[in-house]
C-alpha positions in Angstrom: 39.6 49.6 -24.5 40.1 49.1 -20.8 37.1 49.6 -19.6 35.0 46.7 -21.7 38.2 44.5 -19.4 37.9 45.5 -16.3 33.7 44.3 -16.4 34.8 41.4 -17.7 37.2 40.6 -14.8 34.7 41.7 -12.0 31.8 39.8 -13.4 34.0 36.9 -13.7 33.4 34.4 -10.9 35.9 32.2 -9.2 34.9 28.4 -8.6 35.6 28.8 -5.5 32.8 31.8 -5.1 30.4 29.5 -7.3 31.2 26.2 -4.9 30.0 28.9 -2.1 26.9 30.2 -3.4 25.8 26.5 -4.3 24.0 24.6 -1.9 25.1 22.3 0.1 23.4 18.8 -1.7 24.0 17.3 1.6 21.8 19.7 3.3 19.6 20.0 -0.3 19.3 15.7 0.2 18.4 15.8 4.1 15.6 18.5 3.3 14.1 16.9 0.4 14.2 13.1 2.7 12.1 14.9 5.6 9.8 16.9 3.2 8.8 13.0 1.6 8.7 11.6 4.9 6.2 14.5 6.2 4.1 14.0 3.4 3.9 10.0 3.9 2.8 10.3 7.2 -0.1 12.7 5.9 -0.9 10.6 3.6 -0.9 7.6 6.1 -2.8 9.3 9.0 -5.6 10.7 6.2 -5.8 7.4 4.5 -6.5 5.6 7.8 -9.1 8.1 8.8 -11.2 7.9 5.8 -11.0 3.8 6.0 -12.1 4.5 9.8 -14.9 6.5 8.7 -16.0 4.1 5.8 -16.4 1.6 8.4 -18.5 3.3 10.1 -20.5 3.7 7.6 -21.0 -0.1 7.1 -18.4 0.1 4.1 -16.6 -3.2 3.8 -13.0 -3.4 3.0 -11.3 -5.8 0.9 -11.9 -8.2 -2.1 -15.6 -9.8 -1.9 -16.3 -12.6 -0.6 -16.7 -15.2 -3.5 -19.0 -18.1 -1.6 -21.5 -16.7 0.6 -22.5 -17.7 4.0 -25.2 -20.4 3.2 -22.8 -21.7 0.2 -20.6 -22.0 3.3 -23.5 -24.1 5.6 -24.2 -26.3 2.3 -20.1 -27.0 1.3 -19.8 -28.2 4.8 -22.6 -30.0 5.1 -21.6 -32.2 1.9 -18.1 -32.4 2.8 -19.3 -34.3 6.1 -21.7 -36.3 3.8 -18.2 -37.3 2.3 -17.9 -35.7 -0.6 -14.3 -35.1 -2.4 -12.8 -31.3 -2.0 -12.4 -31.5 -5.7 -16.2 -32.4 -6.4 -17.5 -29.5 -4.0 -15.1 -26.9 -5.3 -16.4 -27.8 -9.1 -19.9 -27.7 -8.5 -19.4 -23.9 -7.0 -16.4 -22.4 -9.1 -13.6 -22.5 -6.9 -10.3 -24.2 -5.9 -10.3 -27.2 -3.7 -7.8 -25.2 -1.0 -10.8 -22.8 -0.9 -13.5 -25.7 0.2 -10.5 -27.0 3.0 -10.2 -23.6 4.1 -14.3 -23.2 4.4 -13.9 -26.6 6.3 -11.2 -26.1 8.9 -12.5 -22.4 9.5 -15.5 -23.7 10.5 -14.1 -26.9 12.9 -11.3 -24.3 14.2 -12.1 -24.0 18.1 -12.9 -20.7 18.8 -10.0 -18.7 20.7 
């Protein structure tokens, strides 16, 4: 009888009591923002200290270098023998834009 209603009715919650007992998503949103930036800047301080040490240890950074240093000495020499950019950059594999870049790096006053 009664009793089975009168659970029913107290165990019944308004949407007014379930909007309170919700979190705020503002406050939810605002939390969750700082707890990704936190970890970014970990991530960002821990990743700059492990390039810092591999330096150290003589590690180089970066994509290899594709001509070497006396390829270098031997482009320039030819392109001042007058040689095309296109005929140098064949002979060693490479683009033309690469053998004018080897070129002005090396004529480029140093600052």
């Amino acid at each position: 009888g009664a009793a089975p209603d009168l659970l029913k009715t107290q165990i019944k919650s308004s949407p007014e009591n379930r909007q309170s007992n919700r979190q705020n998503p503002e406050i939810t949103g605002q939390a969750h923002q700082s707890t990704v930036l936190r970890s970014l800047h970990l991530i960002r301080t821990r990743t700059a200290e492990g390039r810092e040490l591999a330096k150290k240890r003589g590690i180089k950074m970066g994509r290899p270098q594709r001509i070497t240093e006396k390829q270098k000495v031997q482009i320039l020499k030819r392109r001042s023998e007058g040689q095309t950019l296109y005929e140098i950059a064949k002979d060693y594999d490479i683009v033309p834009s690469t053998v004018l870049r080897i070129v002005n790096k090396s004529s480029a006053p140093i600052a």
